[in-house]
MIMI-722476 format. One record per residue: residue in three letters; x, y, z of N, C-alpha, C in turn. Coordinates in steps of 0.05 Angstrom, whole numbers, padded with zeros to 5 digits, always signed. Each point is the difference from the previous one (the first is absolute). Layout:
ALAXYZXYZXYZ;...
***
This chain:
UNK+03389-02704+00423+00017+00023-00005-00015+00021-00017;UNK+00008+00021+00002-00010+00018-00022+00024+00017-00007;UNK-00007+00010-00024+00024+00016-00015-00004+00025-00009;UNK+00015+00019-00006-00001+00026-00008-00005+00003-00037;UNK+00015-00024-00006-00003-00003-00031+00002-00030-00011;UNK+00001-00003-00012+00006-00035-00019+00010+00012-00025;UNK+00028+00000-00008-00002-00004-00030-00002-00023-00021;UNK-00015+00013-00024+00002-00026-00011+00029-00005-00014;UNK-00003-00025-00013+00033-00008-00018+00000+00009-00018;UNK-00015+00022-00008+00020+00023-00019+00013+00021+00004;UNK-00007-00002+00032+00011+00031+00006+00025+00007-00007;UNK+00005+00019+00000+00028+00010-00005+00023-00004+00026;UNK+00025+00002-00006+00013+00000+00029+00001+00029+00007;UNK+00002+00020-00017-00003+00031-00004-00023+00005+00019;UNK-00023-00017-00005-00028+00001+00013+00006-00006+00025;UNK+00009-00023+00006-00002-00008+00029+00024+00014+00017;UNK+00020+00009-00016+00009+00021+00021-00013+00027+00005;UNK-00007+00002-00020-00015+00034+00007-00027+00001+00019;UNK-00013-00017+00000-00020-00016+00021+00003-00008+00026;UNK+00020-00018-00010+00014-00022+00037+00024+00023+00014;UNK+00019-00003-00015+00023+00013+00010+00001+00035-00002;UNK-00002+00011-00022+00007+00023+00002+00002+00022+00026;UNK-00034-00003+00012-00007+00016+00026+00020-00013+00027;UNK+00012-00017+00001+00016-00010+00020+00025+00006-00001;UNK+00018-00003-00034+00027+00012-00006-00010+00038+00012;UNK-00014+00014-00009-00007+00031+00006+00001-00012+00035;UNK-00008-00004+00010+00003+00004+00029+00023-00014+00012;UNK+00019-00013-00009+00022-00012+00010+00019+00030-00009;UNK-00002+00010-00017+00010+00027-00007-00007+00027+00016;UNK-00022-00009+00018-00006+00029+00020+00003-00014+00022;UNK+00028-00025+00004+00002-00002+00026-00013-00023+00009;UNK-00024-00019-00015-00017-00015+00025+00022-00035-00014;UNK-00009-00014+00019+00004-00025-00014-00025-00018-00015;UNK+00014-00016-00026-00032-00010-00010+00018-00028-00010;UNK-00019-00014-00007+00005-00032-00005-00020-00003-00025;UNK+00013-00016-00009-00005-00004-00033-00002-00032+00006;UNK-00021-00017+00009+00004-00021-00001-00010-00025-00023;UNK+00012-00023-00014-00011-00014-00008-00001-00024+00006;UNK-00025-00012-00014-00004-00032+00022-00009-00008-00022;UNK-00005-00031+00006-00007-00023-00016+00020-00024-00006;UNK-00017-00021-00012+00011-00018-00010+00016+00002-00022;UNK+00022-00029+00003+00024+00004-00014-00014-00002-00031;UNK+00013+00016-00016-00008+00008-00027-00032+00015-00011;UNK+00000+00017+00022-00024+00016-00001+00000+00023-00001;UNK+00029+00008-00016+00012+00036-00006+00009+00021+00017;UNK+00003-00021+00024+00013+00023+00020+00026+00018-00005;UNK+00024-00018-00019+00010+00016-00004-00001+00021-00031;UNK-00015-00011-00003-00002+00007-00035-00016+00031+00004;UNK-00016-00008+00025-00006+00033+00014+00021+00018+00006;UNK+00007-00015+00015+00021+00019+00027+00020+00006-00027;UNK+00012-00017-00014+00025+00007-00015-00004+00003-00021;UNK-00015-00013-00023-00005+00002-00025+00035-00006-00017;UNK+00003+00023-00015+00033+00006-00019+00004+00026+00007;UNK+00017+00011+00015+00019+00022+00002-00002+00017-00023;UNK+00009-00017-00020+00000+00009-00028-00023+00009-00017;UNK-00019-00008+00010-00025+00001-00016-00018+00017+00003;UNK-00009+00013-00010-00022+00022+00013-00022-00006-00007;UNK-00011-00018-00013-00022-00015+00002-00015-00020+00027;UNK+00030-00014+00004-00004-00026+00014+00018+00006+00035;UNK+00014+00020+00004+00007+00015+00015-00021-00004+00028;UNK+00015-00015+00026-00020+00002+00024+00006+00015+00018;UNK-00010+00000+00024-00005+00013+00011+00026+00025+00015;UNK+00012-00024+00007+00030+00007+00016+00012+00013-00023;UNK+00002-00003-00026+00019+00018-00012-00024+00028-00010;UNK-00020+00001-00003-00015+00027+00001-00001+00016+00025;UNK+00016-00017+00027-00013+00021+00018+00024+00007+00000;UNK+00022-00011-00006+00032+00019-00003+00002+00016-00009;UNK-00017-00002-00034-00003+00018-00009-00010+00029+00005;UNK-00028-00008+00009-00012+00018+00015+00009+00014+00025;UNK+00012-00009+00013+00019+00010+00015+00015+00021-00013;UNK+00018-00014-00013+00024+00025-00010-00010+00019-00019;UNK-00025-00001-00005-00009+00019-00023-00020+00028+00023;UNK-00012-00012+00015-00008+00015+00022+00020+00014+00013;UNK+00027-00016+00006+00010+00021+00023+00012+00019-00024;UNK+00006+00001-00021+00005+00027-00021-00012+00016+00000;UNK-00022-00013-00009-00028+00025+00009+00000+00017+00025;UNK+00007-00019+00018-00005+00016+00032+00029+00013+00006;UNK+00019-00002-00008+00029+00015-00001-00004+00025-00017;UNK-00022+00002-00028-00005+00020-00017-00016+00025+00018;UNK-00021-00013+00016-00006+00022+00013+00016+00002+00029;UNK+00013-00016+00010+00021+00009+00021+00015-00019+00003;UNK+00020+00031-00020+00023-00014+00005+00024+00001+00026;UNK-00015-00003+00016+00019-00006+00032-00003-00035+00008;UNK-00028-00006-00010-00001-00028-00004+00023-00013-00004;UNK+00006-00018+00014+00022-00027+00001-00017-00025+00007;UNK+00021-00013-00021-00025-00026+00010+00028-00027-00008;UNK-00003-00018+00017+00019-00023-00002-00019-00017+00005;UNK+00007-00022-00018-00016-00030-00001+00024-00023-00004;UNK-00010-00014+00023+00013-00037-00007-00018-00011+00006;UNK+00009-00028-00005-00014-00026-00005+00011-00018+00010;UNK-00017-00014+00011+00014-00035+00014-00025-00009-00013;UNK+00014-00032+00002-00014-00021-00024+00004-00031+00029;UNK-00022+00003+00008+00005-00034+00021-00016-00023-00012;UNK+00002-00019+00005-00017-00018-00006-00002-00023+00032;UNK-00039-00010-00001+00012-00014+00026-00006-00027-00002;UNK+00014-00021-00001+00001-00021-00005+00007-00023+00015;UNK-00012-00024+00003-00004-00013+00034+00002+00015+00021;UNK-00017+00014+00004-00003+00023+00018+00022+00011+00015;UNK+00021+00010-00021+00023+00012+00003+00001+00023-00024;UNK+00011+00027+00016+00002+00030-00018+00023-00005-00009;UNK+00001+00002-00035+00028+00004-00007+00000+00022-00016;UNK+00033+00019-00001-00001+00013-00017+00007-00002-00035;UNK-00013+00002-00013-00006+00004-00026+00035+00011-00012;UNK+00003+00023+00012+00029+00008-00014+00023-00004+00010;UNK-00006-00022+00026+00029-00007+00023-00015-00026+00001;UNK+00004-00021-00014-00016-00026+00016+00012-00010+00022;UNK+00030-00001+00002+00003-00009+00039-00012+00021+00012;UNK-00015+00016-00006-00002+00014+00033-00034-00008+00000;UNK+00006-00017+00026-00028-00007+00013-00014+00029+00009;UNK-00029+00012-00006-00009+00016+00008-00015-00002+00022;UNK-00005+00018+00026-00009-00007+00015-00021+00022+00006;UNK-00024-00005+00007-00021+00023+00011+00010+00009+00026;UNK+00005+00030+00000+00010+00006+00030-00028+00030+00002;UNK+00001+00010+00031-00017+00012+00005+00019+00019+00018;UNK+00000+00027-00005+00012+00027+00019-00019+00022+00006;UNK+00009+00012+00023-00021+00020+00004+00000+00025-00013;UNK+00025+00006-00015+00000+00017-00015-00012-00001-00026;UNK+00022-00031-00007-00011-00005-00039-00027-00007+00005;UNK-00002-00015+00017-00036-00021-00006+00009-00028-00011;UNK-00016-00010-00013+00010-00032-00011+00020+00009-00023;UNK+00019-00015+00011+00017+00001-00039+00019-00028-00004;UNK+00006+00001-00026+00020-00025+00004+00025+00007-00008;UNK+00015-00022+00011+00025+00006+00021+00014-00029-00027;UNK+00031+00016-00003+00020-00005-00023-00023+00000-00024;UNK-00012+00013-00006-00018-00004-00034+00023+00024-00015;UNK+00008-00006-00019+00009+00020-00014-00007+00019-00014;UNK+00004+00029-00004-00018+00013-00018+00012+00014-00018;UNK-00019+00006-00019+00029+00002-00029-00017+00045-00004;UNK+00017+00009-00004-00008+00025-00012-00006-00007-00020;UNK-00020+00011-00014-00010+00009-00030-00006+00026-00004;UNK+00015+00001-00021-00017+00031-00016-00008+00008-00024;UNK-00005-00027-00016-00023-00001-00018-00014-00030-00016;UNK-00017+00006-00006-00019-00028-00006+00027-00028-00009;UNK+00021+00009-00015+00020-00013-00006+00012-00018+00022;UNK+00002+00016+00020+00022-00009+00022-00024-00018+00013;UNK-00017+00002+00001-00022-00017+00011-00006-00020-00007;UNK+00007-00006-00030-00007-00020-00020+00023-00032+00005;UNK+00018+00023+00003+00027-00014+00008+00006-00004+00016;UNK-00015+00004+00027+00011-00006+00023-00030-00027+00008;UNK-00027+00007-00016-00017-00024+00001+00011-00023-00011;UNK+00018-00003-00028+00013-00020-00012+00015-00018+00015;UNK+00010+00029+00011+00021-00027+00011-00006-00008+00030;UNK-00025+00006+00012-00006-00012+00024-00020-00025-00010;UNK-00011+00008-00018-00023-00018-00006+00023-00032-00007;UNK+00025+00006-00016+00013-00026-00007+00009-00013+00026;UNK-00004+00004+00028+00002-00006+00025-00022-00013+00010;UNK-00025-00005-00009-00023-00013-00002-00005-00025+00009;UNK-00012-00011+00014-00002-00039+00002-00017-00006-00020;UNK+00004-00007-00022-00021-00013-00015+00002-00030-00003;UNK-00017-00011-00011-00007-00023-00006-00023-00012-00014;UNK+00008-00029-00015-00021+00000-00017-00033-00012+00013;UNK-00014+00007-00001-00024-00014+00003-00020-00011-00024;UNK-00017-00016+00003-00015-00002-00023-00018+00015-00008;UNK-00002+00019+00017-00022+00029-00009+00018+00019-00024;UNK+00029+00000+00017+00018+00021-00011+00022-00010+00004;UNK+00017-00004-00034+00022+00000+00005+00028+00024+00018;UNK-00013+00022-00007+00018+00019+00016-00012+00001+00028;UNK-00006-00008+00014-00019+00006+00029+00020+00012+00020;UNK-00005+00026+00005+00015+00004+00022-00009-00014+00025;UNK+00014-00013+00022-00011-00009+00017+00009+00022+00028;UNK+00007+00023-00009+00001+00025+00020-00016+00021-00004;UNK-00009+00015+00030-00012+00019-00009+00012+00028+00006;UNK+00004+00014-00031+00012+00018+00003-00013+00038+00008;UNK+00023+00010+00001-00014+00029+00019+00020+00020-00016;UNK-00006+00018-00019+00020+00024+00000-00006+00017+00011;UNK+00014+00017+00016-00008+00021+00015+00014+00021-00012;UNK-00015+00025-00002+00006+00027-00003+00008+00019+00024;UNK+00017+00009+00007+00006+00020+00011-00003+00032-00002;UNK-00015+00012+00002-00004+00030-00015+00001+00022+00017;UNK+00038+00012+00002-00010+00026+00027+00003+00028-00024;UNK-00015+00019+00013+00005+00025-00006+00008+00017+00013;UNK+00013+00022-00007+00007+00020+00022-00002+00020-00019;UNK-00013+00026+00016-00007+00019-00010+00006+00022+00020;UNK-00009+00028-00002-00005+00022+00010-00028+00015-00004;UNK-00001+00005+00017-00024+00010+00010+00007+00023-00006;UNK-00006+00019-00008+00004+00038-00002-00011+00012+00017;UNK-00035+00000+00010-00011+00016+00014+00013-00012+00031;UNK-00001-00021+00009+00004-00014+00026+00048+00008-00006;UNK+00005-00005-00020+00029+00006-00004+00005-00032+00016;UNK-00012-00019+00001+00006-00029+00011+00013-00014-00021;UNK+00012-00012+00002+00010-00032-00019-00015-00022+00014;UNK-00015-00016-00019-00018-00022-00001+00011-00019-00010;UNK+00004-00034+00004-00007-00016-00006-00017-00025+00007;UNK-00004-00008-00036-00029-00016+00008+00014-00025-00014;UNK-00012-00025+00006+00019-00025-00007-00035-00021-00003;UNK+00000-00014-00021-00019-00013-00002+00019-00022-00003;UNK-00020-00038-00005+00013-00021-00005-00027-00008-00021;UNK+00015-00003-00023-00019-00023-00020+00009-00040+00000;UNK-00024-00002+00001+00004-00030+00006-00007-00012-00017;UNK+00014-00010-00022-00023-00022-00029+00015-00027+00007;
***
């Protein structure tokens, strides 16, 4: 394998998002889709990455800086135009004996479906609006307590699912010179 970077174990989580994630949250915001993925063995900081404390701005990971970053960007981008609209939700699945469940509806079995319009999407996932880092915090809580965990001897908390939040991000705007209305819709994947 080869890699773009290695950090070491001091890095900051500040660091590794402004490094790993930042340039992928900015392009899930002009429309593209990007994936934020983490891997490894159980008790090897995957989530201590991805999630860190909500609360903490030290120890703060990834998923709650790119919300951030999110909603602090689209201000910015509403400051210089303001015709900018922008709506964001979130679904939270997890897939477990190789079955999609949803995170904020656990009866509803999720299913991968494919249309010629949408493209791949999944079919009954529920998706929650958000409209600021708060509502996000709260809507990860309470999907995450929907979780399969269990204990192993690596890790007492071991999730034994693997989970997916997805971002939803459309905009609609106006064009002045063309006089068009545009929308652009990205998907973030951590």
């Amino acid at each position: 394998f080869s890699y773009d970077r290695i950090f070491q174990e001091n890095a900051t989580q500040k660091e590794i998002f402004s490094i790993a994630a930042k340039n992928v949250v900015e392009s899930v915001l002009s429309g593209y889709n990007g994936t934020i993925f983490a891997y490894g063995q159980t008790g090897s900081g995957k989530t201590y990455t991805m999630v860190g404390e909500f609360d903490d701005p030290a120890i703060k990971g990834i998923i709650p800086r790119s919300f951030d970053y999110i909603f602090n960007r689209i201000k910015q981008i509403q400051k210089e135009d303001p015709t900018s609209k922008y709506t964001i939700n979130i679904a939270f699945i997890q897939i477990y004996l190789e079955m999609i469940q949803d995170l904020f509806e656990p009866s509803n079995q999720v299913k991968i479906r494919e249309d010629p319009d949408k493209g791949v999407f999944l079919d009954c996932c529920t998706w929650k609006k958000v409209k600021n880092t708060d509502d996000c915090e709260e809507a990860f809580k309470k999907g995450e307590k929907n979780r399969v965990t269990e204990c192993t001897r690596m890790n007492a908390q071991s999730s034994r699912s693997h989970a997916l939040l997805i971002a939803r991000i459309e905009r609609n705007f106006s064009d002045e010179e063309s006089n068009e209305h545009i929308m652009t819709q990205g998907h973030l994947y951590l």
